[in-house]
C-alpha positions as CSV (number, residue, x, y, z in Angstrom):
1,X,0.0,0.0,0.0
2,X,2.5,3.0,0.8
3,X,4.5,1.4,-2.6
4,X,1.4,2.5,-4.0
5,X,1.0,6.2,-2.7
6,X,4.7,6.7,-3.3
7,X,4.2,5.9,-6.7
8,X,1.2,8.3,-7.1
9,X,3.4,11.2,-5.6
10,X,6.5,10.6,-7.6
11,X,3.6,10.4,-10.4
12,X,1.5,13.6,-9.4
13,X,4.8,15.6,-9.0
14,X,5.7,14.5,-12.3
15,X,2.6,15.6,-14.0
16,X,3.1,19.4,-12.3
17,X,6.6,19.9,-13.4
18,X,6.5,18.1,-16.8
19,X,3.2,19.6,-18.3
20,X,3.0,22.6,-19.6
21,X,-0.6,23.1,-19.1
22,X,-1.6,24.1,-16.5
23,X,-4.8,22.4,-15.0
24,X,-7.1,21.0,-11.6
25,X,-5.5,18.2,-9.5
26,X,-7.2,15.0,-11.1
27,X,-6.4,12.8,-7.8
28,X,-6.4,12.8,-4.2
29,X,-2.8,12.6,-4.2
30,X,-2.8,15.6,-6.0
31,X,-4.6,17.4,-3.9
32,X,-2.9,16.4,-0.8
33,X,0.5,17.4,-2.2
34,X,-0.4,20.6,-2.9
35,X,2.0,23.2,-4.1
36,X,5.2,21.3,-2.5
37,X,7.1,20.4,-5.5
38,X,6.5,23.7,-7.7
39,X,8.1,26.0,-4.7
40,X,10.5,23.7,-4.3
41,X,11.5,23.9,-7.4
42,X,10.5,27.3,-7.5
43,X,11.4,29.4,-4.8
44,X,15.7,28.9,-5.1
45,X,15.4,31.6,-7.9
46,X,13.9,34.1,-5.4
47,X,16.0,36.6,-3.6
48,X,16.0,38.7,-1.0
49,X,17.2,42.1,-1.4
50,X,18.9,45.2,0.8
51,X,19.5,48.2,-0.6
52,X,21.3,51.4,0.1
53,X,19.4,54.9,-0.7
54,X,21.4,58.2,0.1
55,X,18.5,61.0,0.3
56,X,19.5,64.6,0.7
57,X,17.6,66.0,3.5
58,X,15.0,68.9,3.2
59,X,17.1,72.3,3.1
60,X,15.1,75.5,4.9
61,X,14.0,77.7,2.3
62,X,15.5,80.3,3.8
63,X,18.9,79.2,3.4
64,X,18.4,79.2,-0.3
65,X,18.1,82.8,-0.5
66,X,21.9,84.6,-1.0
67,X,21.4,87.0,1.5
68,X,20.8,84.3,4.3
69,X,23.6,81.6,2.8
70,X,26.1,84.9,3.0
71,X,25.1,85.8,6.4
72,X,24.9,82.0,8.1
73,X,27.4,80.5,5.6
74,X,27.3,78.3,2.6
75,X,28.1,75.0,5.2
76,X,25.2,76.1,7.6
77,X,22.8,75.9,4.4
78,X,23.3,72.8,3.3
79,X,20.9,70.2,3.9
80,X,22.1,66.7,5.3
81,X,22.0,63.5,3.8
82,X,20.3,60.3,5.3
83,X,20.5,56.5,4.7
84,X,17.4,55.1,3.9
85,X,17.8,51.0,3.6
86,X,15.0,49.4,1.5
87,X,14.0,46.1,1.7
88,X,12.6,43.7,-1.1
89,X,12.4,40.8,-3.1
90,X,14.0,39.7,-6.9
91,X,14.1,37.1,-9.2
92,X,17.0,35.6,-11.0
93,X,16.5,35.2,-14.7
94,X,19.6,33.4,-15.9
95,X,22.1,31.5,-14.9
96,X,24.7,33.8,-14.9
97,X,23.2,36.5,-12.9
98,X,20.5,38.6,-14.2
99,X,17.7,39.5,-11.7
100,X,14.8,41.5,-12.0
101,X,13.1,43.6,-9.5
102,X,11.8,46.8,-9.0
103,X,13.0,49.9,-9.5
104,X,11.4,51.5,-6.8
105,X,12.9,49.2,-4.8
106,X,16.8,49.2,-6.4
107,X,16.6,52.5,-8.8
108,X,18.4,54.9,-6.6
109,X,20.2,52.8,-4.5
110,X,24.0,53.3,-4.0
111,X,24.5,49.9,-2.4
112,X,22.7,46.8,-3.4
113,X,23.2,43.4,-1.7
114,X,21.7,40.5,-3.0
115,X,21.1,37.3,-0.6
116,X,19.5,33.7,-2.3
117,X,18.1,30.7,0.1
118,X,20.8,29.3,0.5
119,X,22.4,32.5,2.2
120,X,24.9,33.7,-0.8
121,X,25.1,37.1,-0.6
122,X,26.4,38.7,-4.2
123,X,27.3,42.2,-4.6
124,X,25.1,43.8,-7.3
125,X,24.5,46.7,-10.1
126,X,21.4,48.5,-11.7
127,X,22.6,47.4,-15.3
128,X,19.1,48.4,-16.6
129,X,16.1,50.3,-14.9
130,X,12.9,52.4,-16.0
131,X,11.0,54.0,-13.3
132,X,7.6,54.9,-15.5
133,X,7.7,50.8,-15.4
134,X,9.0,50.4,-12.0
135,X,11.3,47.8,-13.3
136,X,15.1,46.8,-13.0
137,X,17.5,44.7,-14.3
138,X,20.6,43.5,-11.7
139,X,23.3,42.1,-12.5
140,X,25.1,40.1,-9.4
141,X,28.8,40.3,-9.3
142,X,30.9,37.0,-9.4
143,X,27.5,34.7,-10.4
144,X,27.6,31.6,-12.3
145,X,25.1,28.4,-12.6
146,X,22.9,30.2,-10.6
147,X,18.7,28.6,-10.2
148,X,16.6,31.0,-12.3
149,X,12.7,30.7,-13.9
150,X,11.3,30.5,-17.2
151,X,9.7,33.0,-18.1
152,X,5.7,32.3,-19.6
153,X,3.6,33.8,-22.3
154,X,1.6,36.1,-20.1
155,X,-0.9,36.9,-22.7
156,X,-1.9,33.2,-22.3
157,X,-2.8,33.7,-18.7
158,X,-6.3,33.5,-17.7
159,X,-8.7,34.8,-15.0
160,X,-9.2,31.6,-12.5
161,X,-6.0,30.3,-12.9
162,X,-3.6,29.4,-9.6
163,X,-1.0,31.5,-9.2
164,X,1.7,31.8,-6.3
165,X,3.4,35.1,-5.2
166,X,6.8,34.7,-3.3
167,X,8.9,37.0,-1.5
168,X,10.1,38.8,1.6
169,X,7.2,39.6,3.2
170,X,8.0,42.6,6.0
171,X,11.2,40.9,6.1
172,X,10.2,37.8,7.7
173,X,12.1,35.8,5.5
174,X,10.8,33.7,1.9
175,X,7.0,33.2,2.3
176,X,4.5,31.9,0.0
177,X,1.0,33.1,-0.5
178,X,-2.0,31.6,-3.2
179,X,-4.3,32.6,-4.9
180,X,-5.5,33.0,-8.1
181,X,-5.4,35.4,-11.4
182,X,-8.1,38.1,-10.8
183,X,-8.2,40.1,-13.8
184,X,-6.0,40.9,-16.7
185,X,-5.1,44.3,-17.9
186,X,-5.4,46.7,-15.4
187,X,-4.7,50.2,-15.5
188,X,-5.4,53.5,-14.3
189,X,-5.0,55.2,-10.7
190,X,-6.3,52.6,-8.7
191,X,-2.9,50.1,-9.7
192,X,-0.6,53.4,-8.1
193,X,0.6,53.7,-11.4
194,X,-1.8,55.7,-13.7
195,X,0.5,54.7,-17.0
196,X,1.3,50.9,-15.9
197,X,-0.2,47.9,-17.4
198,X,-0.7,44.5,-14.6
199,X,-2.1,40.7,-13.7
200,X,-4.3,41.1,-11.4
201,X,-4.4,38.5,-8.4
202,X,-5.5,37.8,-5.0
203,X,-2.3,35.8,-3.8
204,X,-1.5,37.8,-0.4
205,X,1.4,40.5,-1.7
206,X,2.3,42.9,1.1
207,X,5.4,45.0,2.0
208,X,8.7,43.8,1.2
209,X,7.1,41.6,-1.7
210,X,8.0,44.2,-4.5
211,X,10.1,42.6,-6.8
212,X,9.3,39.1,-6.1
213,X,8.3,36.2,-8.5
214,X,4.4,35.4,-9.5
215,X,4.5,31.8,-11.0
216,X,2.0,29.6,-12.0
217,X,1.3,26.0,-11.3
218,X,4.1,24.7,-13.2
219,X,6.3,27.1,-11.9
220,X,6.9,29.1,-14.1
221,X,7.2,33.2,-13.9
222,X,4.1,34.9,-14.8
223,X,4.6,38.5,-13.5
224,X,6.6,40.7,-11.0
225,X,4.8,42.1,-7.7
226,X,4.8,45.4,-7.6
227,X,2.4,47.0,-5.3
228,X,-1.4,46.2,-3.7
229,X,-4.4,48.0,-3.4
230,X,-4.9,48.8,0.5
231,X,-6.0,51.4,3.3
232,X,-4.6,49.7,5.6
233,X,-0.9,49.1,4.2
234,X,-1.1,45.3,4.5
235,X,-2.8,43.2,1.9
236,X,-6.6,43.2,0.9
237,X,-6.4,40.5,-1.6
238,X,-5.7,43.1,-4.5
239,X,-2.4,42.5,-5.9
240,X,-0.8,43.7,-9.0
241,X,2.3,42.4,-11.2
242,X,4.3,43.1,-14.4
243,X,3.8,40.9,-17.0
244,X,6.5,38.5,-17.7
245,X,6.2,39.3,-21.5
246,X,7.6,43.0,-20.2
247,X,10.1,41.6,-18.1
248,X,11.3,39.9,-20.5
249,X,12.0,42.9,-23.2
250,X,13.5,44.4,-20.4
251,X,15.7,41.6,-19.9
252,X,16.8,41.1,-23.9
253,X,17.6,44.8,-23.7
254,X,19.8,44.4,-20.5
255,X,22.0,42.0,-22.1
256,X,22.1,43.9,-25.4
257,X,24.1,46.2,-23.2
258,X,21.0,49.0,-23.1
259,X,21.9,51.4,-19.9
260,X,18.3,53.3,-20.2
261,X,14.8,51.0,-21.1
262,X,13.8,52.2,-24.9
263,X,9.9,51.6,-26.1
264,X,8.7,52.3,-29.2
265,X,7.4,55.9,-30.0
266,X,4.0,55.7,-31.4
267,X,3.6,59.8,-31.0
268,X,-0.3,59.7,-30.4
269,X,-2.7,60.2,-27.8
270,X,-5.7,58.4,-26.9
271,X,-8.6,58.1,-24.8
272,X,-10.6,55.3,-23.6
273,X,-13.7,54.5,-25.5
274,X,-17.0,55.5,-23.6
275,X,-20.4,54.5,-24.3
276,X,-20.8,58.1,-25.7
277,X,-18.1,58.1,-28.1
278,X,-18.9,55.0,-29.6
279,X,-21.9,55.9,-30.5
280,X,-21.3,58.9,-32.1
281,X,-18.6,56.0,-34.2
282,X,-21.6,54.1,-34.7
283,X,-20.2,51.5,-32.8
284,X,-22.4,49.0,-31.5
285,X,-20.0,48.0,-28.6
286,X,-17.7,49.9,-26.7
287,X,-14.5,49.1,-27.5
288,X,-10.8,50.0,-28.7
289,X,-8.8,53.3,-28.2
290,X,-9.7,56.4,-29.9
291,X,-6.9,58.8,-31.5
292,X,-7.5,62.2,-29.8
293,X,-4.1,63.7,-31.4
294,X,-0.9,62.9,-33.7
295,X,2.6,64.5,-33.8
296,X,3.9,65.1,-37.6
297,X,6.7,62.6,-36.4
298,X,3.9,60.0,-35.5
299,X,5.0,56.1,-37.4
300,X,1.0,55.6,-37.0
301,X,0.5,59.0,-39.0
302,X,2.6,57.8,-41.6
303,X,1.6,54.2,-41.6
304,X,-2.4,56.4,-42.5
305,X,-4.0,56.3,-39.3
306,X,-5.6,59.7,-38.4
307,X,-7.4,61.8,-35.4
308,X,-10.6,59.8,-35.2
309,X,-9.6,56.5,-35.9
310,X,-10.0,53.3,-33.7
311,X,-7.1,51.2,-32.9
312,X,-8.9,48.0,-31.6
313,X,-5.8,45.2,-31.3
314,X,-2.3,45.2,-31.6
315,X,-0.2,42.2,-33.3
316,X,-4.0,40.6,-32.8
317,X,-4.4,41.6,-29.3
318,X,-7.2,43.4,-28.1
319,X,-6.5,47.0,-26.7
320,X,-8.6,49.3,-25.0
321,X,-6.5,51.7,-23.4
322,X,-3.9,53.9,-24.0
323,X,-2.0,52.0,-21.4
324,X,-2.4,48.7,-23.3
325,X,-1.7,50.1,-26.5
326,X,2.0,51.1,-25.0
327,X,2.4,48.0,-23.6
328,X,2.0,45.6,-26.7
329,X,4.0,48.1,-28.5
330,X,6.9,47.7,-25.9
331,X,6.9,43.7,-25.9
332,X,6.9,44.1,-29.5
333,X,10.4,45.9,-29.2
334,X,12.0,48.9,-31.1
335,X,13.3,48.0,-34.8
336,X,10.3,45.6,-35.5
337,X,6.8,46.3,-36.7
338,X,3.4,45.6,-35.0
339,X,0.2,45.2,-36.8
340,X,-2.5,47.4,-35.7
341,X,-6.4,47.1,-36.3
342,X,-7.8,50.2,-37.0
343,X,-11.6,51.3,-37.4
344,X,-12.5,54.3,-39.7
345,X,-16.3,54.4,-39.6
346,X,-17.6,50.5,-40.8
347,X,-14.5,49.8,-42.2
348,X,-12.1,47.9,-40.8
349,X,-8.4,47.3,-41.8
350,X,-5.0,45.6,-40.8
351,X,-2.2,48.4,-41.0
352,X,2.0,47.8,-40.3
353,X,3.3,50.0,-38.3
354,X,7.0,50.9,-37.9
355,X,8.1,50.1,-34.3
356,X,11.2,53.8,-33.5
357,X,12.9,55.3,-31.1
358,X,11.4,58.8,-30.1
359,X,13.1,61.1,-32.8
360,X,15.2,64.2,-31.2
361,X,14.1,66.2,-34.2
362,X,15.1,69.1,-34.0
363,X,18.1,69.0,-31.8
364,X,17.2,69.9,-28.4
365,X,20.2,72.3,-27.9
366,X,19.6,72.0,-24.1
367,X,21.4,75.5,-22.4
368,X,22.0,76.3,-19.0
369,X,22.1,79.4,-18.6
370,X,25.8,81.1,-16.2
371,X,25.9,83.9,-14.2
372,X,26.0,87.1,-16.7
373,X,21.8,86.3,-16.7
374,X,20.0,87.1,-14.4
375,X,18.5,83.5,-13.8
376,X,21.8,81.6,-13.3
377,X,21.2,77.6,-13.4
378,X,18.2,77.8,-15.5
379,X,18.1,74.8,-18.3
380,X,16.0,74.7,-21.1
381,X,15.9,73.0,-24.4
382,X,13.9,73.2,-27.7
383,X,11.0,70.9,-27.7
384,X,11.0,67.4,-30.0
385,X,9.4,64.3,-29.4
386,X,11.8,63.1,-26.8
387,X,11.4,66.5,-24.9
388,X,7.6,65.7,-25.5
389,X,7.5,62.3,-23.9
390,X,10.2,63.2,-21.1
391,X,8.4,66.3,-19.7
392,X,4.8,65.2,-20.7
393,X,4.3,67.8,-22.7
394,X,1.0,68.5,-25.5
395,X,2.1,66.1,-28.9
396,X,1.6,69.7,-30.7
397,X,3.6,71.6,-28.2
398,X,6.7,73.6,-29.7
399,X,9.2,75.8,-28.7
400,X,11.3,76.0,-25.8
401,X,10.4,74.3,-22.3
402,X,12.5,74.6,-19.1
403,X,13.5,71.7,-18.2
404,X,15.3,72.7,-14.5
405,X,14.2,75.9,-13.0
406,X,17.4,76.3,-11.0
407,X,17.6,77.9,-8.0
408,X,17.0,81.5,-9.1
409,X,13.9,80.1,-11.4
410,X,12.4,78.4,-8.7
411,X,12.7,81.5,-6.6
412,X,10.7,83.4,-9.1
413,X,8.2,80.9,-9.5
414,X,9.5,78.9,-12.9
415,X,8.9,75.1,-13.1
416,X,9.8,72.2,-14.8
417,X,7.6,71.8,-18.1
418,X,7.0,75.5,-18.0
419,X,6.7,76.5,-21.6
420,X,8.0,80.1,-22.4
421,X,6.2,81.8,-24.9
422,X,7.8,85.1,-24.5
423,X,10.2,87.3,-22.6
424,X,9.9,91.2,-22.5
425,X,7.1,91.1,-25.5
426,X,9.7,89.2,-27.7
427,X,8.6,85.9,-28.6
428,X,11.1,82.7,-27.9
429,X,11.8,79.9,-30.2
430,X,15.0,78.6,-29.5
431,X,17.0,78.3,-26.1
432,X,19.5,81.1,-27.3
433,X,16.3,83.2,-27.5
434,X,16.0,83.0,-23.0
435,X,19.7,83.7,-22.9
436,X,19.7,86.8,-25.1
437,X,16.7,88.2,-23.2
438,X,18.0,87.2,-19.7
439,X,21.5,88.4,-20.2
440,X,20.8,92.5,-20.2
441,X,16.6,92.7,-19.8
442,X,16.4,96.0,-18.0
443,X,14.8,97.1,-15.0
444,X,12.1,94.7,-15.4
445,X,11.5,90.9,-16.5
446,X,7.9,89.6,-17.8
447,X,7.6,86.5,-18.6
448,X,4.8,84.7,-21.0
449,X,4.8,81.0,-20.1
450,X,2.4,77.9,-20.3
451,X,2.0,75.8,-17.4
452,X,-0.3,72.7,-18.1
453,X,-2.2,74.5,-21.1
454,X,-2.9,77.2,-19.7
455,X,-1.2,80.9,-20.5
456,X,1.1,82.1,-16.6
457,X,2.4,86.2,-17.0
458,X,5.2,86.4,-14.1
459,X,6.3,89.8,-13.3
460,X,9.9,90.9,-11.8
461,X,11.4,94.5,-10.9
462,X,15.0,94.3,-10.7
């Protein structure tokens, strides 16, 4: 008899680890094994992770005014760093030592340790990281035939299907929470990140989880925790993880030797599709993204797509936010193209699409301006698409933005992503335009700029 049950473990753990479907336990040895042998196999490739964050400390605004700094002294006004440590989870990815977390955990650290289950601890650099993503790529020092996962096709995921989230916990040490897949494709404010793209899943994920592994029942990696929905700061049951298909652009760029994540540029904007719009379409259904605006630049503009049109799936995938859009566009990787369905009225058509870097056209001739102005430290550039998608600016936005007030700017009440229209009544379209104006402007200084579309006058006596 226990010849028997042996045989039907040995047999059940077989099935988990050797099919690649994932389904229910068909037995009652099944059952009673549970999830043993997947995080067994599973949780060697999950690490725990201390970092190192040097934050400047909050300076008085007083002591950034000249006259106070020259009466206390330049030492008195400076502010004072602190160490913050950060605790969090990875995942290794290859053998030789790629790991992914995220960035908000690693991003700005200046001293990352890395520590696996069987207490190595590896030295380790951000070799790749993207903080609109929140992820980022590691690379552990001195690393060789080290346990990492495979990575699944996330699109293939389903709502209902197991899933296990490991990591840190609170630094507790490796824990392992189920649950299942609660909804695909989330976005908006509710995730934290307005412009991210996540698996949704109920498998417990609470502080110190970031950057630890979602697998499936076969063990293999299905998504990245990054964050929870929760008013209380523990978990609620309302998870949310990267999609390994991102992960794993990320990590084919990493070992291409990329230092900054690229995505294709697609140069529109788009809106969700409400009940209203689409039926002003003459839509029967609700569905897709709707162009709201194109730069001159835009791949989709030239591919024939216009303001108006309905992109409904990308490479065959269905879309229906902006959010989405980006993110099939980014798996897809830049150099390729991607296949867009788009609806103009009744007809619908299959249109290929050039997948490009954002163009710096023209050159952004980024100038700070020295101390013959009177706005020392000022930077500002000419505005092109990477401007555009760096400061969030309109897609039909020209001219020059400020891209760091500076200490004097900030004074006067300049921001970052301030446009300047105009300085003294004479109109500026190029960054040698503010340091002409600023250099000898008189007795006064006005100043014409737009702050989030709308027109700001700032007035100075000097």
């Amino acid at each position: 008899m226990m010849r028997k049950v042996l045989c039907s473990l040995m047999l059940a753990t077989l099935a988990v680890s050797a099919n690649a479907e994932t389904k229910v336990p068909t037995s009652q040895a099944e059952i009673s094994l549970g999830f043993a042998p997947v995080v067994k196999q599973a949780s060697p490739a999950v690490v725990n992770i201390y970092a190192k964050i040097v934050r400047q400390g909050g300076a008085n605004p007083f002591f950034s005014d000249p006259f106070f700094e020259e009466f206390f002294g330049r030492g008195f006004a400076e502010p004072r760093p602190r160490v913050q440590n950060s605790l969090g989870s990875g995942v290794i990815l290859s053998e030789d030592g790629y790991v992914v977390s995220n960035y908000h955990v690693v991003g700005t650290a200046t001293e990352i340790r890395v520590v696996t289950t069987d207490r190595r601890e590896f030295s380790a650099q951000v070799v790749l990281g993207d903080k609109e993503s929140d992820i980022a790529i590691l690379r552990l020092e001195d690393a060789k035939d080290l346990p990492h996962l495979n990575f699944r096709d996330s699109d293939q995921i389903e709502v209902g299907e197991l899933a296990l989230a490991i990591g840190n916990p609170f630094g507790v040490g490796q824990t392992v929470s189920s649950g299942i897949i609660s909804g695909l494709a989330r976005t908006g404010t509710a995730t934290g990140n307005a412009r991210g793209y996540f698996i949704q899943t109920d498998a417990a994920i609470n502080p110190g989880n970031s950057g630890g592994a979602l697998i499936d029942v076969n063990g293999d990696l299905i998504g990245i925790n990054t964050s929870i929905l929760t008013r209380s700061g523990g978990s609620n049951g309302i998870g949310f993880a990267i999609p390994a298909n991102l992960v794993a652009e990320f990590l084919r760029q990493a070992k291409a030797g990329n230092e900054s994540f690229v995505s294709p540029w697609a140069g529109v904007a788009g809106q969700h599709m409400s009940a209203d719009i689409a039926e002003s379409l003459g839509l029967v259904f609700p569905m897709g993204v709707v162009i709201s605006d194109l730069h001159a630049l835009s791949p989709l503009g030239e591919a024939g797509l216009r303001v108006g049109d309905v992109v409904t799936h990308v490479d065959g995938d269905e879309v229906n936010s902006p959010a989405e859009m980006k993110f099939r566009m980014s798996v897809a990787g830049v150099g390729g193209t991607s296949v867009l369905t788009r609806l103009r009225g009744h007809d619908s058509a299959d249109i290929e699409v050039a997948l490009i870097k954002v163009p710096e056209t023209p050159p952004a001739d980024e100038t700070v301006l020295n101390d013959n102005t009177v706005m020392p430290g000022l930077k500002v550039s000419r505005i092109n698409p990477a401007i555009i998608t760096q400061m969030g600016l309109l897609l039909s936005q020209t001219g020059v933005v400020i891209v760091d007030a500076g200490r004097y700017g900030g004074r006067s009440g300049l921001r970052a992503g301030d446009v300047v229209l105009s300085i003294n009544g004479t109109e500026v379209r190029h960054p040698v335009d503010v340091v002409d104006a600023m250099t000898d402007p008189g007795r006064r200084l006005n100043l014409d700029v737009l702050r989030g579309g709308r027109a700001v006058s700032l007035r100075f006596r000097l």
